[in-house]
C-alpha positions, -999 to 999 in steps of 0.1 A, spaced: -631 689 175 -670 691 179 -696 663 179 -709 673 145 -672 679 130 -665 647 146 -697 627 130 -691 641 95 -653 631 94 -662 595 106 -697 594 82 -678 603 51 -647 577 58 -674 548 61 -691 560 30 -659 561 13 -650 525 24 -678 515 19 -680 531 -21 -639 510 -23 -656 481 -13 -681 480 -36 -656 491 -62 -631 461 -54 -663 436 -56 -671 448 -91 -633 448 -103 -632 410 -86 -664 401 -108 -645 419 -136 -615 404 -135 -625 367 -124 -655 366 -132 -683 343 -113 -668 309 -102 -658 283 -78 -628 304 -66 -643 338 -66 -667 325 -39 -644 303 -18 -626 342 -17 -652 362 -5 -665 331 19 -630 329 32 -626 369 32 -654 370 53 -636 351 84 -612 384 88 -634 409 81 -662 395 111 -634 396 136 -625 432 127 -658 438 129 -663 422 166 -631 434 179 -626 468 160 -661 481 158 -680 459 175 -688 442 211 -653 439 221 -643 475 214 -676 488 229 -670 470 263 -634 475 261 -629 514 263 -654 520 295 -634 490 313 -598 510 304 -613 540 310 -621 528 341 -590 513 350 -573 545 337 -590 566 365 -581 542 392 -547 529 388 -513 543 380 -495 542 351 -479 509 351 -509 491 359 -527 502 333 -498 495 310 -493 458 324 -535 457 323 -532 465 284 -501 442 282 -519 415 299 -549 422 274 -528 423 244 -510 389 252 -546 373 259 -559 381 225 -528 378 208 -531 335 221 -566 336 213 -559 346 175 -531 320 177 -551 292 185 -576 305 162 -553 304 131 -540 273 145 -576 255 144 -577 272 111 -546 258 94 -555 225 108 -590 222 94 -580 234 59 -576 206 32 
């Protein structure tokens, strides 16, 4: 697939998100109108969305690939399959404790 094939499929699936987004926000205003609960919701939807953000599209992803990449070219196989293992398991305790500081702050 080309650069400019490439740029186009990934510009229009972010303007379409972006358009359901908007969408969803107006049928939550709709629906529920403006209240207390509406906006502890989209404060506490927030939380999610900023760490798909930072490990999907953001820092992490962007320092991630080059490092796998990396680690692709110089290892076998295995190694890179225990590296991703080993990566997977890290973030996976990290999101526990994370949910677990979560659940224990909440009233």
């Amino acid at each position: 697939m080309s650069l400019l094939r490439s740029t186009a499929v990934i510009g229009s699936m972010t303007m379409i998100s972006r358009v359901l987004g908007f969408v969803r926000d107006m049928l939550m205003a709709r629906v529920f109108g403006a209240s207390p609960a509406t906006d502890a919701f989209f404060v506490v939807f927030k939380i999610p969305n900023f760490l798909r953000r930072l490990f999907a599209e953001g820092a992490f992803a962007q320092a991630f690939v080059p490092v796998l990449s990396e680690y692709r070219e110089k290892n076998t196989r295995a190694e890179l399959k225990d590296f991703i293992d080993h990566m997977f398991g890290t973030l996976a305790a990290v999101l526990i404790v994370v949910v677990g500081l979560g659940i224990s702050a909440a009233p």
